[in-house]
N, C-alpha and C positions, 0 to 999 in steps of 0.2 A: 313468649316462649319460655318454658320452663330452665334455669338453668341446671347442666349437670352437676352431680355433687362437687366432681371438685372444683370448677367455675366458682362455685357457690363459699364452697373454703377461701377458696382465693381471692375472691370479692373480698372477705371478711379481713383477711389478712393485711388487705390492701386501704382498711376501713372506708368500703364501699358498702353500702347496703345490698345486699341480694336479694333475689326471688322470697327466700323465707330464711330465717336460723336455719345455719347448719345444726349438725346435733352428733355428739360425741361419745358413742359408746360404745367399749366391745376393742379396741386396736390396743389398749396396754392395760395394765393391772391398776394405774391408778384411774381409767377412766374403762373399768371395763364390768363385768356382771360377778360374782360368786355364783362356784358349781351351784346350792341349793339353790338360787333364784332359776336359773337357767335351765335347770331341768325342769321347774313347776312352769315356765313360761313357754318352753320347747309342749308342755302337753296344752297348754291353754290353747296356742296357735295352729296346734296340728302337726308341729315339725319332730319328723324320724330323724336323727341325726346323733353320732356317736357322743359319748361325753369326753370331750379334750381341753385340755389343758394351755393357757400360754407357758411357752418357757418348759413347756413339756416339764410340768412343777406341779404333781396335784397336792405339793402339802403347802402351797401357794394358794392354791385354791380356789384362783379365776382360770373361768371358762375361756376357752377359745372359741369365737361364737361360729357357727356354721354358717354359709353364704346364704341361704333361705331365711333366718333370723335377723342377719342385718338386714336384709331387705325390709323385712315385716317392722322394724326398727327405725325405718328412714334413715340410718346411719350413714353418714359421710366420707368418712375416713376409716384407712384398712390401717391396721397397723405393719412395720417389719419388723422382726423381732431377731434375734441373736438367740447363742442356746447353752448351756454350761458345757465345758468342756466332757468329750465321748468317755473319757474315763469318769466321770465324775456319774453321769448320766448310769453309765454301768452298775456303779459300784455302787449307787442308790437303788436302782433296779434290782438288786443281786441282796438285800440287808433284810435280817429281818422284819416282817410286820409288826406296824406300831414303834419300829425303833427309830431313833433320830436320824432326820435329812440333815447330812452334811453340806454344804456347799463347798464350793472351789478354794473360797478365803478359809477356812477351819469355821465356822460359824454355823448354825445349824437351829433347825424347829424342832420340837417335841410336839409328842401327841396328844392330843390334850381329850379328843372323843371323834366319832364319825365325821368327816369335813371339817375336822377343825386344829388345827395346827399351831402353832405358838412361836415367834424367834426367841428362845430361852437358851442358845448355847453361845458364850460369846468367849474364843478364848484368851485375847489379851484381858479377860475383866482383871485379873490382878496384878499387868506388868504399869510399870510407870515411870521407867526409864529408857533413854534413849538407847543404850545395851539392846535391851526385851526388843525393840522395834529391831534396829539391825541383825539380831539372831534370828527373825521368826520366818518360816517360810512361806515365803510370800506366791500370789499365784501366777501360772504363765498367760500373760494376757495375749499373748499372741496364738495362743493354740490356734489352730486352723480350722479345728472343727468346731470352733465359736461361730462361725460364719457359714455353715455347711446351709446352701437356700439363699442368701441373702440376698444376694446380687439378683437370683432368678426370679424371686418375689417382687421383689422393686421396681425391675425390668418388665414383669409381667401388668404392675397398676399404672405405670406407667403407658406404655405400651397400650391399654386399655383406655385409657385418658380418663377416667369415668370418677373414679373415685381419688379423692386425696389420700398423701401415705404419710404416716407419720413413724419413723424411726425411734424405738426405745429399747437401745442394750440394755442387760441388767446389771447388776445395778449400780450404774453410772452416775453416780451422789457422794457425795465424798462427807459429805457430814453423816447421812446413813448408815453409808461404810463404817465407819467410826463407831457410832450406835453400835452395829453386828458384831463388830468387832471387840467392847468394852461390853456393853450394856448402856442404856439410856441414859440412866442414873451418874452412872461412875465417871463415863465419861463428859456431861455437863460438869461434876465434881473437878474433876479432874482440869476443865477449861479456866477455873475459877484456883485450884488451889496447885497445881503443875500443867502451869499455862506452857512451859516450854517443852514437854512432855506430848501435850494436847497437840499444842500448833505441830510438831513435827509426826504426828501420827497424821493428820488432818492432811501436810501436805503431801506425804505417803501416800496414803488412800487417791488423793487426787490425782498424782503421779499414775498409778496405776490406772483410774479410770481413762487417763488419757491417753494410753496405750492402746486398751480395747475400744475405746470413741474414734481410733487413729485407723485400726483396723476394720474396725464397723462402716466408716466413713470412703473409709478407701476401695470398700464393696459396693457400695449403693450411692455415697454422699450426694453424686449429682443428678441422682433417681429423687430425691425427697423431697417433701414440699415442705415439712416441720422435723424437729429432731426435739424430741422432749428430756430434761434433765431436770433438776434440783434437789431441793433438801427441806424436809419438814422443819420449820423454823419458829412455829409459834402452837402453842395451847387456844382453849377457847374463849380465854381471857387475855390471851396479851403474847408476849414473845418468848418461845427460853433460855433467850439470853438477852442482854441489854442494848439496845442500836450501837451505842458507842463497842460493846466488844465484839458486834455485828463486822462492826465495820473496822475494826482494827484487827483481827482476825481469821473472817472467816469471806470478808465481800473480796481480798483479793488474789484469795482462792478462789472463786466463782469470777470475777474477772479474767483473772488469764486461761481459765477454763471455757469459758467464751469465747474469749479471743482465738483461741484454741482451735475450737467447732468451726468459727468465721470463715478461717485460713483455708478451712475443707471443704465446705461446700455450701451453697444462697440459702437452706431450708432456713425455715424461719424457727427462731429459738423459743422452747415452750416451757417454762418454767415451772416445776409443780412442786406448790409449798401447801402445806395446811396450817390452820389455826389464823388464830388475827395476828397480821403477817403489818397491818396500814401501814405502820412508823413504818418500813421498808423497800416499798412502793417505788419512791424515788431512787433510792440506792438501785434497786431492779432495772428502772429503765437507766440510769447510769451508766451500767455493767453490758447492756447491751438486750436485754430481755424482750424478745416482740408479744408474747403469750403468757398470762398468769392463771393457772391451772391449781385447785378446783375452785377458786372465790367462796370459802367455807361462808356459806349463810347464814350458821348458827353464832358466828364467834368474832363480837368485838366489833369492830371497826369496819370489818368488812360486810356486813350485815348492812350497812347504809350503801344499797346499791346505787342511788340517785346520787349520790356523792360521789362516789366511786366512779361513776360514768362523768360527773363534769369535771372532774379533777383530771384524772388518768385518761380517759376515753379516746382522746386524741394520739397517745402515747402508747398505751396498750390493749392488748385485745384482751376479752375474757375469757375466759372456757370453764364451765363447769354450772354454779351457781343453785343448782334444785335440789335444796337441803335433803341431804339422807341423816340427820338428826332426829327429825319430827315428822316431818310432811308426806317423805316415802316411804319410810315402815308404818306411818301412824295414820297416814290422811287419808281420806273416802277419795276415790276418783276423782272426783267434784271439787274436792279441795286441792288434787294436784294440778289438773287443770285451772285453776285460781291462780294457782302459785306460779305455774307457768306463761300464764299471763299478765302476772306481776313483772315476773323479771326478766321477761322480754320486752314488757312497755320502760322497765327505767334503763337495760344493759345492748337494748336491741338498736334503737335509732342511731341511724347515721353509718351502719357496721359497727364492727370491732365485738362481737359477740360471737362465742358459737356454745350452743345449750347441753351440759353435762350433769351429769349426778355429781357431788361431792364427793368428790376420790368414789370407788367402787361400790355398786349398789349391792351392797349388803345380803346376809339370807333373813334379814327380817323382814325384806320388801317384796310386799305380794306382788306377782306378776303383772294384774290387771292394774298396779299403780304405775309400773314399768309402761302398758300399753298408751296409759292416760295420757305422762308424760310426753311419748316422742309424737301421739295421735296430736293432743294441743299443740 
């Protein structure tokens, strides 16, 4: 008898083999479709359905998929989501066309053409004293309308048993944070040349997410089956920053932020990093990590799936894995289907697998490579 989806997550979780890979698309922004895909795929399949946004964020620019699509998607997991606070919501709602989405933190996208959006506004990029951090006005993580749905959503997949749910407030990354908040650039700079400047914005940023992780948790935490968090940590050459200032900096901030999560509630921790992340693998499962999200294919170290499965496999599950480098904007059906049967035969045995796109499928990926994938 066939298992339900989320029997089938939960196998995985449990690294038991299931009925077949689950398969992960569509429940957050790092594992979910671009509007331009999702409209060309809502026409392939025949589905009438509005254009919506997760995060109710279209200068975000992933789809919120309708229930008709995941179904045709064999999709396993619903996501829950959190929402910016009602004044923020408004006051983006209310700005002119084409002008900058501000968010909650002062950080903000520009427009850069039709669907396509940019994070270019960061306003500590020029502070670099601990002064500028205690002067600036930081945001209320407790607003109550961050939560508006959450508990009913939770309650409702729940209550359903059918599909697994996966929790991801935004954006609950503290190294991220950080990013938004300097710019990319400034702030690596900045880790390397006012390290004491760096580390106490880093634990800033943390601080706060674990306000709204505190209040998110405190809605749903004992409805979930996963809670997704992390922090982009590596290129597709290597890491950017060194393991040693990895780990003397930024893992025991990601440690007690675990710890954190633990305290609130059993879902299992999903961690989502991109780039070749390998050197840090260990430190992951260390900290507490059950899930490593998206297993970039193209980049480094991680690219050796067959490795990656005897090494780790025992220790962690995978999620993600099915290059949107090459394969899904570039490859014939035939070749995604290939690839899907690659990396099921080296990441699938035994459990500890469930099959996504790396971070979000793109608007370069034609629909019928979307179909290919979750049909194989």
């Amino acid at each position: 008898m066939p298992m339900t989806p989320r029997e089938r997550v939960l196998a995985v979780l449990a690294h038991e083999e299931p009925d077949r890979v689950p398969i992960v698309l569509g429940p957050s922004n790092a594992t979910g479709i671009k509007m331009v895909t999702y409209r060309r795929l809502k026409r392939l399949i025949g589905v009438e359905a509005p254009d919506e946004y997760i995060y109710e964020w279209p200068e975000l620019g992933t789809a919120k998929l309708d229930e008709a699509t995941y179904q045709r998607l064999h999709a396993d997991v619903r996501g829950v989501l959190d929402h910016f606070p009602a004044h923020v919501r408004e006051r983006n709602a209310a700005r002119e066309p084409r002008s900058p989405m501000i968010d909650d933190w002062g950080s903000g996208h520009l427009y850069q053409g039709p669907d396509d959006w940019f994070p270019g506004i960061h306003p500590l990029a020029d502070a670099y004293t601990l002064e500028e951090l205690e002067a600036y006005p930081w945001p209320d993580m407790t607003d109550p309308t961050r939560f508006e749905g959450v508990r009913a959503e939770a309650q409702r997949l729940r209550d359903e048993n059918v599909h697994a749910s996966m929790g991801t407030p935004w954006l609950a990354f503290p190294l991220e944070r950080a990013f938004s908040m300097q710019g990319t650039d400034v702030f690596l700079a900045n880790l390397a040349g006012e390290p004491e400047f760096a580390e106490a914005l880093l634990w800033k940023t943390q601080s706060l997410c674990k306000v709204l992780m505190d209040g998110f948790l405190r809605e749903c935490g004992d409805l979930l089956d996963m809670v997704k968090i992390g922090d982009d940590l590596g290129s597709q050459v290597g890491l950017l920053m060194s393991p040693a200032m990895y780990r003397r900096i930024l893992k025991p901030i990601h440690a007690d932020y675990i710890a954190f999560i633990r305290e609130r509630t059993k879902a299992k921790i999903v961690f989502h990093t991109d780039g070749d992340v390998y050197d840090l693998l260990e430190d992951f499962i260390e900290i507490g990590v059950d899930v490593l999200n998206p297993v970039q294919a193209s980049a480094g170290g991680m690219s050796d799936f067959p490795g990656l499965k005897k090494r780790f496999g025992d220790r962690l599950v995978f999620c993600g894995g099915m290059d949107t480098h090459h394969v899904l904007p570039s490859g014939t059906p035939d070749e995604v289907r290939a690839e899907v049967r690659r990396v099921i035969a080296a990441l699938g045995p035994g459990g500890g697998y469930m099959l996504g796109a790396v971070h979000t499928v793109m608007g370069d990926v034609p629909p019928e490579n979307v179909l290919a994938m979750v049909d194989a």
